[in-house]
C-alpha positions in Angstrom: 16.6 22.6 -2.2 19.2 20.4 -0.4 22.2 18.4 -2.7 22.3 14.9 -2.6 25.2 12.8 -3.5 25.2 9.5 -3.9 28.6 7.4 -3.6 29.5 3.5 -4.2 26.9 1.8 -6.6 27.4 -0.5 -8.6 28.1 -0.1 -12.1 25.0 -2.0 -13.1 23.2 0.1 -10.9 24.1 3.2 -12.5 23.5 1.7 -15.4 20.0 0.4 -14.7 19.6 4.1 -13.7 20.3 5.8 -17.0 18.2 3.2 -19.0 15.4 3.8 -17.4 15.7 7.4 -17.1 15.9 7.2 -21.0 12.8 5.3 -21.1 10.9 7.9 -19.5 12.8 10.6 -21.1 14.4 11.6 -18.1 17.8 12.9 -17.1 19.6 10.1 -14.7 19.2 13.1 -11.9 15.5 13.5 -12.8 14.7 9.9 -12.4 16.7 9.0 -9.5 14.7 12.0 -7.7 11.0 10.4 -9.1 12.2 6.7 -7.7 12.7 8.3 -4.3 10.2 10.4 -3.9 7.6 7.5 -5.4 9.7 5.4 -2.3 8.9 7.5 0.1 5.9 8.9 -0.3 3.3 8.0 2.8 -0.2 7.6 1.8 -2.4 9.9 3.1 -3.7 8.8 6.3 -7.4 8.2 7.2 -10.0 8.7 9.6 -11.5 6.3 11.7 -15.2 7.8 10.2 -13.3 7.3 6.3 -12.6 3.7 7.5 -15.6 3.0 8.6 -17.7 5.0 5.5 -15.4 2.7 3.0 -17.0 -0.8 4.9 -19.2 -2.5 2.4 -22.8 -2.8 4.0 -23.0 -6.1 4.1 -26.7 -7.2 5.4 -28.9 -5.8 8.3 -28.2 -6.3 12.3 -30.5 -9.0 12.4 -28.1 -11.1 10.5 -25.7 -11.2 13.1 -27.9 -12.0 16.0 -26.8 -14.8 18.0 -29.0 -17.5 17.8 -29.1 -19.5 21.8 -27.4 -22.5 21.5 -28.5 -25.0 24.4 -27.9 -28.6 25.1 -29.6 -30.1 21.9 -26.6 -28.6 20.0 -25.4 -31.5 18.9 -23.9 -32.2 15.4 -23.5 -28.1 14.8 -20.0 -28.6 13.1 -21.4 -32.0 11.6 
């Protein structure tokens, strides 16, 4: 595993750090390693057949037929 160091923070930073390290019982090394690796963690990427498995099924085809809209169409948006 590769060192990392980490020079120039504020002293409220560090000390924001090591309170809540102790909160989750937690060395200050532990936790600064859990806050980066929760930022930079990528969510596992999908398919396009996941994607489109996840869409709710929202009615049958015949829902979203267009209906012919002609002259007579007045008053639509009415």
């Amino acid at each position: 595993m590769a060192d990392l160091l980490v020079r120039g923070l504020a002293e409220d930073v560090v000390r924001a750090l090591k309170e809540r390290a102790g909160a989750h019982g937690r060395s200050t090394e532990a936790e600064h390693r859990e806050i980066l690796v929760a930022a930079l963690a990528r969510p596992r990427r999908r398919s396009f057949a996941e994607v489109m498995a996840a869409m709710p099924d929202v009615g049958v085809d015949a829902d979203f037929e267009r209906e012919s809209v002609g002259a007579g169409a007045s008053g639509v948006f009415d």
